[in-house]
DRENKEMI-868594 format. One record per residue (C-alpha): x, y negated, z negated; residue in three letters; residue number from 0. Coordinates in steps of 0.2 Angstrom, whole numbers, plus 5000, padded with zeros to 4 digits. Layout:
BEGIN
+------+------+------+------+-----+
!   c1 !   c2 !   c3 ! rest !  nr !
+------+------+------+------+-----+
!    X !    Y !    Z !  ALA ! NUM !
...
+------+------+------+------+-----+
This chain:
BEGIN
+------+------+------+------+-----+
!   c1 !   c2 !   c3 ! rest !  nr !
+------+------+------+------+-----+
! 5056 ! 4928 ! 5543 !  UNK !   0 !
! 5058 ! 4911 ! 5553 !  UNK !   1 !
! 5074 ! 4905 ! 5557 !  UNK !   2 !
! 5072 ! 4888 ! 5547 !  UNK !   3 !
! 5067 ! 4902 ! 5530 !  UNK !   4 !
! 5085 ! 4913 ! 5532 !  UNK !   5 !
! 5092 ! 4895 ! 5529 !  UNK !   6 !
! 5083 ! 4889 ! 5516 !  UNK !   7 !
! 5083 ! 4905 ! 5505 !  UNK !   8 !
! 5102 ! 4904 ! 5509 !  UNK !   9 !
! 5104 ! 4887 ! 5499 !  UNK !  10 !
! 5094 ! 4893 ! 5486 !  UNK !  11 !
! 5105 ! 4906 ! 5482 !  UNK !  12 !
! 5120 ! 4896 ! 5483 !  UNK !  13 !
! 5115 ! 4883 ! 5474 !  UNK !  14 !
! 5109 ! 4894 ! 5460 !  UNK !  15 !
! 5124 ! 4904 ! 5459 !  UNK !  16 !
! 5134 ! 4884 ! 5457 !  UNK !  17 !
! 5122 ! 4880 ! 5443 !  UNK !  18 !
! 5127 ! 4895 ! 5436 !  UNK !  19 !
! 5147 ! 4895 ! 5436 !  UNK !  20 !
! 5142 ! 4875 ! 5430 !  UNK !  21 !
! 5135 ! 4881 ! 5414 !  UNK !  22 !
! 5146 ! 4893 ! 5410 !  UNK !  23 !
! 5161 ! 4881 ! 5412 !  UNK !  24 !
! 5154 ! 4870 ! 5404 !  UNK !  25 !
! 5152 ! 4882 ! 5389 !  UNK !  26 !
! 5170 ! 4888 ! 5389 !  UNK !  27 !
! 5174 ! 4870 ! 5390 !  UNK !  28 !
! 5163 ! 4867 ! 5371 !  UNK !  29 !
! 5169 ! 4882 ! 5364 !  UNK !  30 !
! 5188 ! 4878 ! 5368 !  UNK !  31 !
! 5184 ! 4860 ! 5361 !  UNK !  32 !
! 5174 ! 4866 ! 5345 !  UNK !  33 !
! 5193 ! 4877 ! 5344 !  UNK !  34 !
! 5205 ! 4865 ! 5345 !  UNK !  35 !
! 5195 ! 4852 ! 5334 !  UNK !  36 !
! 5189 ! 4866 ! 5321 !  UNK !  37 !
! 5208 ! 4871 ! 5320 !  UNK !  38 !
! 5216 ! 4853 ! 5316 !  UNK !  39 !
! 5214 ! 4848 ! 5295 !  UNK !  40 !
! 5203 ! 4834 ! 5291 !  UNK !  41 !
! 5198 ! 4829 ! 5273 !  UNK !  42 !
! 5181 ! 4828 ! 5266 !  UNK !  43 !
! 5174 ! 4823 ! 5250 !  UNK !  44 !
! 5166 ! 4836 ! 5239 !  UNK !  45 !
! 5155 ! 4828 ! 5224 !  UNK !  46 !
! 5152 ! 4838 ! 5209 !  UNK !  47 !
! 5143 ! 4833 ! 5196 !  UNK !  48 !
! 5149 ! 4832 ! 5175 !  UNK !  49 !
! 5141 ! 4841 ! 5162 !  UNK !  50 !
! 5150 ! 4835 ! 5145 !  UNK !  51 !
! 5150 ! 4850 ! 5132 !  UNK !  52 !
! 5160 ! 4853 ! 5118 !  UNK !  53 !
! 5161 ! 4836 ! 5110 !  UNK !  54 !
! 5173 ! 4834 ! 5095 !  UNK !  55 !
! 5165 ! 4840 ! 5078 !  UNK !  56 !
! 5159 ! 4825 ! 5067 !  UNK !  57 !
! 5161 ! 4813 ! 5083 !  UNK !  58 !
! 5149 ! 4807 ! 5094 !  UNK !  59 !
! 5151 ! 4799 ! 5113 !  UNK !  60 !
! 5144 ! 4782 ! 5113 !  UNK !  61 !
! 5149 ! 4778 ! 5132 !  UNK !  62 !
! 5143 ! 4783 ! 5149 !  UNK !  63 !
! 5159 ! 4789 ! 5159 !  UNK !  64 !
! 5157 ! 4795 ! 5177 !  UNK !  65 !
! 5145 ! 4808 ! 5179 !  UNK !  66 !
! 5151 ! 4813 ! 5199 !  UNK !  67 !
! 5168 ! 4819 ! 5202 !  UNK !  68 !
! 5172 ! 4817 ! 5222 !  UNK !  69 !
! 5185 ! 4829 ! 5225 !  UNK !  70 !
! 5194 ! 4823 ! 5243 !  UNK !  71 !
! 5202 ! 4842 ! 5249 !  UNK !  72 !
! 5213 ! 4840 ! 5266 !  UNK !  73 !
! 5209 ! 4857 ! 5276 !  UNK !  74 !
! 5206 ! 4867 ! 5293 !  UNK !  75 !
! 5190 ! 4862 ! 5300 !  UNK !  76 !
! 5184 ! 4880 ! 5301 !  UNK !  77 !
! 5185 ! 4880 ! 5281 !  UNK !  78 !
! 5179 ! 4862 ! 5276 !  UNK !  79 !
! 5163 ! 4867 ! 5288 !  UNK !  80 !
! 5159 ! 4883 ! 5275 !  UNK !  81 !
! 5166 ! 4877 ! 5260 !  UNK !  82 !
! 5155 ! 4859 ! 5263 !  UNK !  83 !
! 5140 ! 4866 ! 5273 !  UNK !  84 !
! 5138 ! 4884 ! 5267 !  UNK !  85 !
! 5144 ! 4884 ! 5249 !  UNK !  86 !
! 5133 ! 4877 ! 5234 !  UNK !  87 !
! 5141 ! 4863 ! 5225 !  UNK !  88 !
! 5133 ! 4864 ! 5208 !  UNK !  89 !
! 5137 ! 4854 ! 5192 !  UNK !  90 !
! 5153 ! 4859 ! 5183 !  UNK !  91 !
! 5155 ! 4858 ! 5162 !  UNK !  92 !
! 5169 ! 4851 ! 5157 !  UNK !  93 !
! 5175 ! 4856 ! 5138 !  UNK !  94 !
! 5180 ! 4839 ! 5130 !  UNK !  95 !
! 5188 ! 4847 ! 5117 !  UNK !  96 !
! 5198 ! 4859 ! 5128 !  UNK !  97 !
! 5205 ! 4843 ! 5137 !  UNK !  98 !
! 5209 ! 4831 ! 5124 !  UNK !  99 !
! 5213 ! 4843 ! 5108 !  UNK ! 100 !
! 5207 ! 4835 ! 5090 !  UNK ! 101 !
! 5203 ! 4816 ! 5088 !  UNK ! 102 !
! 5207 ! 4807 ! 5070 !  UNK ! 103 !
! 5196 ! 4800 ! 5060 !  UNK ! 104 !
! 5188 ! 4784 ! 5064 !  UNK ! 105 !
! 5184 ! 4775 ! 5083 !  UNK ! 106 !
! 5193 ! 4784 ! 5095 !  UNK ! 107 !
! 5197 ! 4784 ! 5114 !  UNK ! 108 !
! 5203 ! 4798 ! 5124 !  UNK ! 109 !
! 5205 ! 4801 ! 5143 !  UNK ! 110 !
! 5205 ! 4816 ! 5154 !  UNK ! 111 !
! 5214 ! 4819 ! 5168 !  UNK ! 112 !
! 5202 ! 4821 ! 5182 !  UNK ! 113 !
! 5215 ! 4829 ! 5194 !  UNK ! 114 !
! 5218 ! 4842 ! 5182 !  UNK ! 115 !
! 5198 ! 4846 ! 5183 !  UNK ! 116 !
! 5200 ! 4847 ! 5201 !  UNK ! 117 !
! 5212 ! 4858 ! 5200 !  UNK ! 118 !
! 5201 ! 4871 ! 5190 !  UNK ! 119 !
! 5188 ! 4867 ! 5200 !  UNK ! 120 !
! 5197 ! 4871 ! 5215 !  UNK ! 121 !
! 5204 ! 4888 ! 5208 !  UNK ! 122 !
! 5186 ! 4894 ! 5200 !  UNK ! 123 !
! 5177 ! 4888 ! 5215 !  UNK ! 124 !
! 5188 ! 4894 ! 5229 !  UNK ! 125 !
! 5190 ! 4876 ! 5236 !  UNK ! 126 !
! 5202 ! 4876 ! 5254 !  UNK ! 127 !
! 5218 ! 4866 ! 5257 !  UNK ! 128 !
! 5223 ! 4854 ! 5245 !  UNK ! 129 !
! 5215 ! 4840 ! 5236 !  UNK ! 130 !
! 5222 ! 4824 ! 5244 !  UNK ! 131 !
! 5213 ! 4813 ! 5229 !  UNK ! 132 !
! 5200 ! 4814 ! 5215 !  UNK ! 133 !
! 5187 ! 4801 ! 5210 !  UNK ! 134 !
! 5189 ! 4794 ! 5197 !  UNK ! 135 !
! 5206 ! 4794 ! 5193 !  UNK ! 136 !
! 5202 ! 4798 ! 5174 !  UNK ! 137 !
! 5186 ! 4800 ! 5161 !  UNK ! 138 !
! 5186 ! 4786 ! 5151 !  UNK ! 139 !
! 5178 ! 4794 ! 5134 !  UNK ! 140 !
! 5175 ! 4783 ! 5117 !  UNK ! 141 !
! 5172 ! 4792 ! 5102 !  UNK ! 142 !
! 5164 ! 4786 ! 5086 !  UNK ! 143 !
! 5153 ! 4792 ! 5071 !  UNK ! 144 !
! 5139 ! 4779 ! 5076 !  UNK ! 145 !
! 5126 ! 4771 ! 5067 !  UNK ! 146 !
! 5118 ! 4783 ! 5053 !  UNK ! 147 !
! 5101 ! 4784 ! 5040 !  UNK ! 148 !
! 5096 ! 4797 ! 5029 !  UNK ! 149 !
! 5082 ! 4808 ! 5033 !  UNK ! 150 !
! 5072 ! 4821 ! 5024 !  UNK ! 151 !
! 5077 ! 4840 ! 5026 !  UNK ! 152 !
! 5059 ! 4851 ! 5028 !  UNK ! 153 !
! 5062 ! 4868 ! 5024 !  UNK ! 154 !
! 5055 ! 4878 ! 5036 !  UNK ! 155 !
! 5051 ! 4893 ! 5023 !  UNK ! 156 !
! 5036 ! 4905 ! 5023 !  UNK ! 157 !
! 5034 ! 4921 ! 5009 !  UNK ! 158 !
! 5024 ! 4929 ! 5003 !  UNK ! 159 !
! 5022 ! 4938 ! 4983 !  UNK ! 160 !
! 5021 ! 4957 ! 4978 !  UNK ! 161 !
! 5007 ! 4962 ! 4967 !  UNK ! 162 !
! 5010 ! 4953 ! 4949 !  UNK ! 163 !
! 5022 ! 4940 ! 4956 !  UNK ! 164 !
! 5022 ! 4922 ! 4958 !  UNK ! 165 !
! 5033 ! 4907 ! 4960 !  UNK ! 166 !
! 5039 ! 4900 ! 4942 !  UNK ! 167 !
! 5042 ! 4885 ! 4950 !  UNK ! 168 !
! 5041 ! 4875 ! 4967 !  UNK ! 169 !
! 5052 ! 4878 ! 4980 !  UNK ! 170 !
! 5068 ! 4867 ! 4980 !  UNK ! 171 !
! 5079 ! 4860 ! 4993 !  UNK ! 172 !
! 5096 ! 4853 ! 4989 !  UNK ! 173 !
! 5103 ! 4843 ! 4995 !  UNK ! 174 !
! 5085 ! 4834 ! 4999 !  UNK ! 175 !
! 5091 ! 4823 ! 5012 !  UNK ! 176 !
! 5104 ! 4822 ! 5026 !  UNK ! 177 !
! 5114 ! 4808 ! 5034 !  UNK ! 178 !
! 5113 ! 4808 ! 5053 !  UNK ! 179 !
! 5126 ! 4798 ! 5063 !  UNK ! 180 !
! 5123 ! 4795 ! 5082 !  UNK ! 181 !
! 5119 ! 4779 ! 5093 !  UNK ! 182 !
! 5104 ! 4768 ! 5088 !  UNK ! 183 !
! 5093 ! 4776 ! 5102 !  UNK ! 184 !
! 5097 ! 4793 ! 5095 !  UNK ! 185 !
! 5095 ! 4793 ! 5079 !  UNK ! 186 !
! 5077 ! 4781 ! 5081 !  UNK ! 187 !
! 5069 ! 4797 ! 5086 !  UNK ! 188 !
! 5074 ! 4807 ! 5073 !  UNK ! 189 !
! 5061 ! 4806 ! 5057 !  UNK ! 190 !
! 5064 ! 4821 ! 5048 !  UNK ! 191 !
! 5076 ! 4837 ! 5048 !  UNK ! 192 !
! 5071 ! 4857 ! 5047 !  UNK ! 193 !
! 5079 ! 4871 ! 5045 !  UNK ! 194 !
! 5080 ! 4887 ! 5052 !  UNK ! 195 !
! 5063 ! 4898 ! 5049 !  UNK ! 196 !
! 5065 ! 4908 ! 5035 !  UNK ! 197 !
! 5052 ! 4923 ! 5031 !  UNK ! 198 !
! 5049 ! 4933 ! 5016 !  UNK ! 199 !
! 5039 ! 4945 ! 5013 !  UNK ! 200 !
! 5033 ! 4954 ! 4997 !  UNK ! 201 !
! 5044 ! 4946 ! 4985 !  UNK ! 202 !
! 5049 ! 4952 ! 4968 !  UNK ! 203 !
! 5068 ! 4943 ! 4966 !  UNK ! 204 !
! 5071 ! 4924 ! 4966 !  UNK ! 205 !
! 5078 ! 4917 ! 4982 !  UNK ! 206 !
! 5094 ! 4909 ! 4982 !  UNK ! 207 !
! 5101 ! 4907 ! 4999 !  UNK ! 208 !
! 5109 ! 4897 ! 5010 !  UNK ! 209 !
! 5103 ! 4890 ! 5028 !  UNK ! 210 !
! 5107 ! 4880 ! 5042 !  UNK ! 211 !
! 5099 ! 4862 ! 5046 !  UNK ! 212 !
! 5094 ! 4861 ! 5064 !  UNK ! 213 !
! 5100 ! 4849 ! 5077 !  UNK ! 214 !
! 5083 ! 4842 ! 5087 !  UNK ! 215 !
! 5098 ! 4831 ! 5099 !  UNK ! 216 !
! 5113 ! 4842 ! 5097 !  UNK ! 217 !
! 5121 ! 4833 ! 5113 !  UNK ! 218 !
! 5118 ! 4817 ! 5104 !  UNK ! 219 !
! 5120 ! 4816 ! 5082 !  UNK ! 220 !
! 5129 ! 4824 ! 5069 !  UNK ! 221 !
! 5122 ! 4829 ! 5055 !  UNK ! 222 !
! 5131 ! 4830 ! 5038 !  UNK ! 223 !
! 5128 ! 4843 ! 5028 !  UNK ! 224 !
! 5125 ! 4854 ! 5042 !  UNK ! 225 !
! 5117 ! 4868 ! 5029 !  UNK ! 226 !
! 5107 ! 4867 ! 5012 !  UNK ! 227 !
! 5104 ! 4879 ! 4998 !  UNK ! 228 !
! 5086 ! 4884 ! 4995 !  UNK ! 229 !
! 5080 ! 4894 ! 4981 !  UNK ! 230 !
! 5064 ! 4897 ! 4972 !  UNK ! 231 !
! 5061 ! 4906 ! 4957 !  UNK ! 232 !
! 5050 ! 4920 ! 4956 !  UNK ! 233 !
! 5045 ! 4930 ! 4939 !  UNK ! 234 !
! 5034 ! 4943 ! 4935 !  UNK ! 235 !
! 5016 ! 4936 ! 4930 !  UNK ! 236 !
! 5003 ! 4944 ! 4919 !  UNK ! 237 !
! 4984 ! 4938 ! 4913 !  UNK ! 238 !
! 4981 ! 4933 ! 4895 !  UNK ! 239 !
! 4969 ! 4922 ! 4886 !  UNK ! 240 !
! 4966 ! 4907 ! 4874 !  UNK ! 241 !
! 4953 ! 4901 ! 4865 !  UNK ! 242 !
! 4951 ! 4884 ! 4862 !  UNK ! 243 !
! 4941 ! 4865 ! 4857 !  UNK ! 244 !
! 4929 ! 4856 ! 4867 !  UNK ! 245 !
! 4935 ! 4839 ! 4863 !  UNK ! 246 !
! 4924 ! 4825 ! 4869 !  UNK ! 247 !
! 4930 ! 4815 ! 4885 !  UNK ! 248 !
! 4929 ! 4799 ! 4897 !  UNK ! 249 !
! 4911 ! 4794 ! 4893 !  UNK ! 250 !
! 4910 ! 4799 ! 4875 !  UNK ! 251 !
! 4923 ! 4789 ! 4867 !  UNK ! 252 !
! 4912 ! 4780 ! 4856 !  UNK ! 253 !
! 4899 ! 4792 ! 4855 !  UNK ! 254 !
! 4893 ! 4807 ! 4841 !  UNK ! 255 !
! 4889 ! 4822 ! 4852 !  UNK ! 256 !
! 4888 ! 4838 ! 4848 !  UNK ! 257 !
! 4895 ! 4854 ! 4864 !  UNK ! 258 !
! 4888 ! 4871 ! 4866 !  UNK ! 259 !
! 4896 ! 4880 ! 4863 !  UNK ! 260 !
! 4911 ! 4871 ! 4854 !  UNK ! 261 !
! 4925 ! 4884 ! 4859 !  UNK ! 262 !
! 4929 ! 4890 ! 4877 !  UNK ! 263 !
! 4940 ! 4903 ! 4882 !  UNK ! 264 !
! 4955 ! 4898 ! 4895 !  UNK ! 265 !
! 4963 ! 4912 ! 4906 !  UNK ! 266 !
! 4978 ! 4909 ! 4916 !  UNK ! 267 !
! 4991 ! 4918 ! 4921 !  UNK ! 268 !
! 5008 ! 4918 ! 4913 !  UNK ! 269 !
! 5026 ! 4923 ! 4915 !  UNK ! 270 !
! 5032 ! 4937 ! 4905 !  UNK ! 271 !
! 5047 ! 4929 ! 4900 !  UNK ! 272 !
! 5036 ! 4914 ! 4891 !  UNK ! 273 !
! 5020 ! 4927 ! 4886 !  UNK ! 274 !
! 5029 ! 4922 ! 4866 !  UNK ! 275 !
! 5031 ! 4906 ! 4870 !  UNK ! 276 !
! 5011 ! 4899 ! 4871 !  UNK ! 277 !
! 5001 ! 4891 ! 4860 !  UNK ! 278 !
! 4983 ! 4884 ! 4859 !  UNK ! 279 !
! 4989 ! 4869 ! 4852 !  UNK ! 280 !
! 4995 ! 4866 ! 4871 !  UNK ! 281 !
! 4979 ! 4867 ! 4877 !  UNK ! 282 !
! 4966 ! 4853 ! 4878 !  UNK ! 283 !
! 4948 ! 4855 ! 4884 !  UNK ! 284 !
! 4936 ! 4841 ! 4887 !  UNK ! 285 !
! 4921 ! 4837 ! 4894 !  UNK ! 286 !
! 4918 ! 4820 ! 4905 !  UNK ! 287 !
! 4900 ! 4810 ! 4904 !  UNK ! 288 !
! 4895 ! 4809 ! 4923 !  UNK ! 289 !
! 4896 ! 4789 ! 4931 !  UNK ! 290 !
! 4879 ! 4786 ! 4928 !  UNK ! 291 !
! 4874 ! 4794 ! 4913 !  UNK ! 292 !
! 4867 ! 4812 ! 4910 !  UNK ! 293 !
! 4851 ! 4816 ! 4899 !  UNK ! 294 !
! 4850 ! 4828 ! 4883 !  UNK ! 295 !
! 4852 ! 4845 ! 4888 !  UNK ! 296 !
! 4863 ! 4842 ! 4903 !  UNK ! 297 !
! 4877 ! 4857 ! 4907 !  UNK ! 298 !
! 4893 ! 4847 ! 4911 !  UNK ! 299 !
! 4910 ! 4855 ! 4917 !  UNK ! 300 !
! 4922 ! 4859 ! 4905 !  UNK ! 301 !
! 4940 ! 4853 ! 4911 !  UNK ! 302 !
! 4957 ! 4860 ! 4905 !  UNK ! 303 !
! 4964 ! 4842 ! 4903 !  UNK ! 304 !
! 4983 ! 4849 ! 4899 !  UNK ! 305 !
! 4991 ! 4863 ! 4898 !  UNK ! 306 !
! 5010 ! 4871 ! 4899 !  UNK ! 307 !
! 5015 ! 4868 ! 4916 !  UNK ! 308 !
! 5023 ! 4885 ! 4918 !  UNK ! 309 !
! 5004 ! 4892 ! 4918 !  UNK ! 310 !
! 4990 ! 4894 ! 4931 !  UNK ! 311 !
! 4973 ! 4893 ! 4927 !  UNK ! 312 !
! 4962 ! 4904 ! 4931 !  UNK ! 313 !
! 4944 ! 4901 ! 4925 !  UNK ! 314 !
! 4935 ! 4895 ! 4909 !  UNK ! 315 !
! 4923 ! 4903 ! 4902 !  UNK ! 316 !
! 4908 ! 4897 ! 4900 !  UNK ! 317 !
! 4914 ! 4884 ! 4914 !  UNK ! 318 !
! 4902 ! 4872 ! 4906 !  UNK ! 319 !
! 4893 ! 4868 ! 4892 !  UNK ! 320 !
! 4876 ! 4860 ! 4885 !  UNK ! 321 !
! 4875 ! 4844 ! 4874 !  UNK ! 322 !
! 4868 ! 4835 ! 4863 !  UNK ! 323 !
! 4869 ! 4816 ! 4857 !  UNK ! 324 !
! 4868 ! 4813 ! 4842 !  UNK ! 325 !
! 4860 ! 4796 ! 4830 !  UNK ! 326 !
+------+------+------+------+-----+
């Protein structure tokens, strides 16, 4: 190796061994910085956001209070770096009612404490330090029962009948309407009330039952009642027969005509309880001329134009009959 290579390998080595004792000073240096800074308190703000639950029973919120709380916590470096950086700051519910107890009757305002939430928040959520300030100061909240309108209540019922059964009557809903209360966008979207599904199967006993109306916007209406009674009657049905009239009808008012054949027999069905209570006299048949006309000899439906309401038709027989007009 040449003289003028000794020397330059020689400064090579010297100056990478400088670089080196460089870098890592200057490491050292970084790290003892980052120490003394991470080790001194500094605040930081902490935002959570509000979820308001548990509003007051029969009230209705009708402002827009804050829905951030910043949280300013006074703390080591080390543990505002993991508490801001490496920890999820998800929303927080607040119980209204928790916070402000029971509200009278009529308009009401309340406020809550935010402070006091951030001291929750702090011990649920392991916060560091102390909290220097919160913001807000305080939730503004303003309670009231809101504009209201009436709505229909849909039952929301299915059933089904054992064999011989039937329902006596229709289905009743009491009360038939509800009063909704809320602000004016709320209750706009609300047409109609349901309530809970209800499901019965094979049935042989009346129903007579309460149940609970359901809330479509339950952050955003009362509803008063909040249940309703539903009941239908069901009895125990059997088969019988009546025989009864053709009586001329619309079309044959001022005509002589003559039906074939002149007595029809009507089966329905009927509740035992009123098989006693039925009589022909409460029937009436008749036979309608069609719109335009109908020829001698012409069968024409025979209709059961009135009968008990507590019945249910099942056929006639014959279901139509012949005719003839008469000079």
């Amino acid at each position: 190796m040449s003289k003028y290579e000794r020397i330059k390998s020689s400064e090579n080595k010297n100056y990478r061994y400088r670089t080196t004792v460089f870098i890592i000073c200057l490491l050292v240096s970084a790290l003892l910085w980052l120490t003394i800074k991470f080790s001194s308190d500094y605040t930081v703000e902490i935002p959570y956001s509000i979820n308001l639950k548990g509003i007051p029973e029969g009230k209705v919120l009708v402002n827009q209070p804050d829905s951030v709380l910043r949280i300013n916590v006074k703390a080591s470096g080390y543990a505002l770096l993991k508490c801001r950086y490496l920890s999820r700051h998800d929303s927080y519910e607040v119980n209204v009612s928790q916070w402000i107890g029971r509200i009278s009757a009529g308009t009401s305002d309340a406020t809550i404490n935010t402070l006091l939430i951030a001291q929750h928040i702090k011990e649920e959520r392991s916060l560091p330090g102390i909290i220097e300030f919160v913001s807000p100061e305080e939730l503004s909240l303003k309670f009231d029962r809101g504009v209201s309108k009436q709505v229909p209540i849909i039952p929301d019922v299915s059933y089904s009948f054992a064999q011989q059964y039937f329902a006596y009557d229709s289905l009743i809903i009491e009360p038939q309407l509800a009063t909704i209360y809320g602000t004016t966008d709320d209750i706009d979207r609300v047409h109609f009330l349901k309530t809970n599904a209800l499901k019965f199967d094979d049935l042989s006993e009346s129903i007579d039952t309460m149940v609970n109306i359901l809330n479509p916007r339950s952050n955003g209406i009362v509803i008063e009642p909040e249940q309703a009674w539903i009941s239908l009657l069901v009895e125990k049905f059997t088969e019988a027969e009546v025989e009864v009239a053709v009586k001329r009808g619309k079309g044959f008012e001022q005509t002589r005509v003559k039906f074939f054949p002149e007595r029809v027999k009507v089966v329905y069905l009927i509740a035992l309880k009123d098989f006693k209570n039925i009589d022909p006299e409460m029937f009436t048949c008749t036979v309608n001329m069609p719109d335009d006309g109908a020829p001698n000899g012409k069968r024409l439906n025979v209709e059961v134009s009135d009968h008990p309401s507590s019945i249910k038709i099942q056929y006639v027989m014959p279901s139509d009959v012949e005719y003839i007009i008469l000079k």
